[in-house]
C-alpha positions as CSV (number, residue, x, y, z in Angstrom):
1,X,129.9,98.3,125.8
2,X,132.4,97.5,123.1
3,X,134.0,94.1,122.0
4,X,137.5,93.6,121.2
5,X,138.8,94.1,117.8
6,X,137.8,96.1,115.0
7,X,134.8,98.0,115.5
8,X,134.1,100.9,112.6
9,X,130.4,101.5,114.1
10,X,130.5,103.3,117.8
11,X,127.5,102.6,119.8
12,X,125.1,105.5,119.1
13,X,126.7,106.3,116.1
14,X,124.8,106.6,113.0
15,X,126.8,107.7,110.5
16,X,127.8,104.5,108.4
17,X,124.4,103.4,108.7
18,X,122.4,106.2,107.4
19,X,122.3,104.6,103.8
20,X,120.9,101.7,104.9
21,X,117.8,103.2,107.4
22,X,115.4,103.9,103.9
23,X,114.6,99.9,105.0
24,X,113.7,100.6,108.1
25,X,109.6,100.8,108.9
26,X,107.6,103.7,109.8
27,X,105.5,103.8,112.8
28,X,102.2,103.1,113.2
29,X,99.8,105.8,111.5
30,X,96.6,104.8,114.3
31,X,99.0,105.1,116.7
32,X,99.9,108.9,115.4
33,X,96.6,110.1,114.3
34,X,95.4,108.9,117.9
35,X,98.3,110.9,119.5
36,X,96.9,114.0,117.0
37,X,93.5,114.0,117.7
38,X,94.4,113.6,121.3
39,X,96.7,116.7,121.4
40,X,94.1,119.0,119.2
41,X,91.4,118.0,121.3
42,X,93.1,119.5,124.4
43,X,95.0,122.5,122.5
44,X,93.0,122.9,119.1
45,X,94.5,122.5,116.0
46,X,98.6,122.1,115.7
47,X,100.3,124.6,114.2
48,X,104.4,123.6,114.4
49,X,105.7,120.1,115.6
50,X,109.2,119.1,116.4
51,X,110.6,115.4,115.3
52,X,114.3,115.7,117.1
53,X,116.7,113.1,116.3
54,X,114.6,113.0,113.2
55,X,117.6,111.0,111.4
56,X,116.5,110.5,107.4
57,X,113.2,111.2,108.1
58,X,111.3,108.2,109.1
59,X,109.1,109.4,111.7
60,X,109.3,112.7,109.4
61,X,107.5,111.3,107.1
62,X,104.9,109.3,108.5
63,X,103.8,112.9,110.8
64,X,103.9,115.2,107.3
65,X,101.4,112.2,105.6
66,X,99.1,112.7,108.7
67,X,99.2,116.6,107.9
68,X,102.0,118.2,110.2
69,X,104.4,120.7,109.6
70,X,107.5,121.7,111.5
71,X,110.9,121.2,111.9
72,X,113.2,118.5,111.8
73,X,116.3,118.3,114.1
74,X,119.1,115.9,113.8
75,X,122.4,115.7,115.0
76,X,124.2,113.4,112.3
77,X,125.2,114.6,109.3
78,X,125.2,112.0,107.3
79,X,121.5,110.9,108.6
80,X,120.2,114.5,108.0
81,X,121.8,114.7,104.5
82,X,119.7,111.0,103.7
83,X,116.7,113.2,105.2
84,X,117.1,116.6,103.1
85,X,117.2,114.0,99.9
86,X,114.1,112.4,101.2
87,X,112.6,115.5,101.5
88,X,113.7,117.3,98.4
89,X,111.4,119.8,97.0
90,X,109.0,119.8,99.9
91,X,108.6,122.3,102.3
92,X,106.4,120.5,105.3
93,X,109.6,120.2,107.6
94,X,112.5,122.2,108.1
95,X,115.8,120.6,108.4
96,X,118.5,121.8,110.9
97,X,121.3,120.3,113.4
98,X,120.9,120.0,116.8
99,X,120.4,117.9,119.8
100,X,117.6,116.8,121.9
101,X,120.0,118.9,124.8
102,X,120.3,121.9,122.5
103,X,118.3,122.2,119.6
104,X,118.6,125.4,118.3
105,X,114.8,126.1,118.0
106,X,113.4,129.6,119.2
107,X,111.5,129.4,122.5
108,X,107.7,128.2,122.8
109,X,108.0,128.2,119.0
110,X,105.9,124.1,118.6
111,X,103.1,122.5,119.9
112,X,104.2,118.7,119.8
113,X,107.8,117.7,120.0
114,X,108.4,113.8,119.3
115,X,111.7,111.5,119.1
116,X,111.4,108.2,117.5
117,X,113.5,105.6,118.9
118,X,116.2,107.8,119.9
119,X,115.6,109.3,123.1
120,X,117.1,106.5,124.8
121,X,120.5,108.2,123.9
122,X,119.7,111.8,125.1
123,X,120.4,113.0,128.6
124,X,117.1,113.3,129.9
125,X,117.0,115.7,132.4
126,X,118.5,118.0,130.2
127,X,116.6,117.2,127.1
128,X,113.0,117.6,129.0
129,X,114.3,121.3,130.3
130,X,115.0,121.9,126.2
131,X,111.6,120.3,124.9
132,X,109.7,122.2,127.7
133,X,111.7,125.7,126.5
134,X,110.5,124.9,122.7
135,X,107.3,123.6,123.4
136,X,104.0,126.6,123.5
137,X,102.3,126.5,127.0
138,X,100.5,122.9,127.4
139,X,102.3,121.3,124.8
140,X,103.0,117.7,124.1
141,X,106.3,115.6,124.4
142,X,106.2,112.2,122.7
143,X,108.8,109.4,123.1
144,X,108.3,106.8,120.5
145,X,109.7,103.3,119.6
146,X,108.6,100.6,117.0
147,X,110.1,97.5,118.2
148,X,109.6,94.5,116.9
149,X,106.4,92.3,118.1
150,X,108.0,88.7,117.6
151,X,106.7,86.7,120.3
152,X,104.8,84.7,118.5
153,X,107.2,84.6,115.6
154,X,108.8,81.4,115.0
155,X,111.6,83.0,112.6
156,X,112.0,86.0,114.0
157,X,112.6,84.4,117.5
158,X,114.4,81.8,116.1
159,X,116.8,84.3,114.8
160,X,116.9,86.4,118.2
161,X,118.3,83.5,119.9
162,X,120.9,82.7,117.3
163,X,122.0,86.2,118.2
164,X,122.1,85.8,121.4
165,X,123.9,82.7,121.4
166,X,126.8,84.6,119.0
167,X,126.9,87.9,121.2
168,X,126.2,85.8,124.5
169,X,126.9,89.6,126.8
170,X,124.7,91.4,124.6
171,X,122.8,94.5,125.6
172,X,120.2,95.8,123.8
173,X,120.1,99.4,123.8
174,X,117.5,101.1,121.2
175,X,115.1,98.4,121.4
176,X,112.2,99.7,122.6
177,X,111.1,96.2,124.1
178,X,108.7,95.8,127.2
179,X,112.1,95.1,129.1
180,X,113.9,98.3,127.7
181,X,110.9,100.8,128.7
182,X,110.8,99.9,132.0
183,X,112.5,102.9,133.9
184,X,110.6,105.3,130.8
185,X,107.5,106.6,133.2
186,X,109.9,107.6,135.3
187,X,112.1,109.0,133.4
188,X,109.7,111.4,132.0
189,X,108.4,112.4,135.1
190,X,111.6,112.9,137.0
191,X,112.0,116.9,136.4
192,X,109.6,119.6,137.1
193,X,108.7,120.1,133.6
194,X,106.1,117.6,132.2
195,X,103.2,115.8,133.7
196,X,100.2,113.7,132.7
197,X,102.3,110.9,131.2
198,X,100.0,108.1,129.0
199,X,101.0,105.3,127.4
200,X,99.6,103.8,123.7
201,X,100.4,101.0,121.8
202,X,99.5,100.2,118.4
203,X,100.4,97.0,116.7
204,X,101.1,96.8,112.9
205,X,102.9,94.8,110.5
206,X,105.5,95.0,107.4
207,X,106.1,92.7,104.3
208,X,109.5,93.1,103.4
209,X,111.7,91.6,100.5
210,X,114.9,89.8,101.5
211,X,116.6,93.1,99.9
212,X,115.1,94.9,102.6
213,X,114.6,92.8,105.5
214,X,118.6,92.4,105.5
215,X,119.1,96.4,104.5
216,X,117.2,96.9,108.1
217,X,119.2,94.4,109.9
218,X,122.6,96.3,108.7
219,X,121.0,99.4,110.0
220,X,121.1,98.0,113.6
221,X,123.6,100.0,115.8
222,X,123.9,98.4,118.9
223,X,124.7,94.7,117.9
224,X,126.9,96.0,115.6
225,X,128.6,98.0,118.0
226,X,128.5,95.4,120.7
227,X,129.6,92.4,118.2
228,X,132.1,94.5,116.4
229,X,132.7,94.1,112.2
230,X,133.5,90.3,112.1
231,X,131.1,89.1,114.3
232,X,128.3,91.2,112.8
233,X,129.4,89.9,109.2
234,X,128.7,86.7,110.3
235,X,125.3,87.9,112.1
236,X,123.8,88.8,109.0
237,X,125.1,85.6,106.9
238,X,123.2,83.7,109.8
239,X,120.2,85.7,108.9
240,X,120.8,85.0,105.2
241,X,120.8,81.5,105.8
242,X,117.3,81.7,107.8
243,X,115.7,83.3,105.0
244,X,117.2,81.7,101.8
245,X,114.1,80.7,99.5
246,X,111.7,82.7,101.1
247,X,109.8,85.7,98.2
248,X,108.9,87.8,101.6
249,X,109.3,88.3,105.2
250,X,106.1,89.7,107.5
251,X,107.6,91.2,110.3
252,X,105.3,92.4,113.3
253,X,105.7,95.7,114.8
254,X,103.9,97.5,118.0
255,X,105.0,101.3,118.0
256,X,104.6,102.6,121.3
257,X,104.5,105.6,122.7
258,X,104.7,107.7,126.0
259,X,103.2,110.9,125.9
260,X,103.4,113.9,128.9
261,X,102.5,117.3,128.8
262,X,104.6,120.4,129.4
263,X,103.4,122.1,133.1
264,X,104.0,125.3,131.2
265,X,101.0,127.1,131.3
């Protein structure tokens, strides 16, 4: 869904925002050692993962800090170049372009694939028959998001409904909200290729400068998209406003994550 006018960011595309997604927040590391420990305690230890749509590396990261190695596939090139420069001079993920529908990695060549807060865009169907080609027999397919936990925020809902009230059509599409997830179980469980779906949550929380906090805000795709250039300008001078005079924002987060196993055996 589009708005009149100028719009210079396309709804699921990345590219002008890539810059900006260093401010963005990792996911939970409970919620990924859990997921780990899990996975070896069925398989044994991990040898190769997969992060797809790894963008600049977010979720890269935060896996190659609890000790995995693999590869890292991402479509965009400007996101991917942001994620080679993250990763400069380190060799715990391999970087490479490809889709969640095609992603160029050898057959039953990983034990864990994962896509943070992008597999919302993928075809499904078609991305399950790729993760359950790449993945070793038993393997582990994890869909993760880190929305934002703001409930019992009065800023951060304060600001939501602002939004709202400027973008009154607005559809959120990457959230990874309650509301967003809840067509996800079936989802994963609509081919013949993965089973044994779980769900976890893990809550955590960020304390970002106003620097930051507004750097993440411009990395938002779909209200930009959705809002178009002038609207979205005025978007974040709203958000400004709402947090002139303040040293640091605490923002809440609750990465979750649905997890199924590949019936290959």
């Amino acid at each position: 869904m589009e708005s009149e006018g100028s719009l210079n960011v396309k709804l699921g595309d990345f590219t002008k925002l890539a810059k900006d997604y260093v401010n963005r927040v990792g996911y939970s590391e409970t919620a990924l050692r859990v997921l780990k420990g899990y996975i070896e305690s069925v398989n044994g230890p991990m040898e190769t993962i997969a992060d797809v749509g790894a963008g600049t590396g977010k979720l890269t990261q935060d896996l190659e800090h609890i000790g995995l190695r693999g590869y890292a596939v991402e479509p965009n090139d400007a996101m991917r170049a942001e994620g080679i420069r993250l990763f400069e001079g380190r060799s715990s993920f391999i970087w490479s372009k490809g889709l969640a529908e095609a992603t160029n990695l050898p057959d039953h060549c990983v034990d864990w694939v994962l896509m943070g807060s992008s597999f919302h865009w993928t075809d499904a169907p078609a991305a399950l028959e790729e993760f359950h080609r790449i993945l070793r027999p038993g393997g582990f397919f994890t869909a993760i998001w880190n929305p934002r936990n703001i409930e019992g925020s009065a800023l951060h809902m304060d600001i939501e409904r602002s939004i709202q009230q400027m973008v009154p059509n607005l559809k959120r599409v990457s959230s990874g909200s309650r509301a967003n997830m809840r067509d996800m179980e079936g989802k994963l469980l609509s081919t013949p290729f993965f089973e044994e779906l779980f769900l976890l949550e893990a809550p955590h929380e960020a304390v970002m400068s106003p620097e930051r906090y507004m750097g993440a805000w411009r990395s938002v795709n779909d209200i930009h998209a959705q809002a178009g250039d002038e609207l979205f300008a005025q978007i974040l001078t709203m958000i400004e406003e709402k947090i002139q005079g303040m040293d640091q924002i605490v923002v809440p987060y609750l990465s979750r994550a649905f997890t199924v196993r590949s019936t290959k055996r």
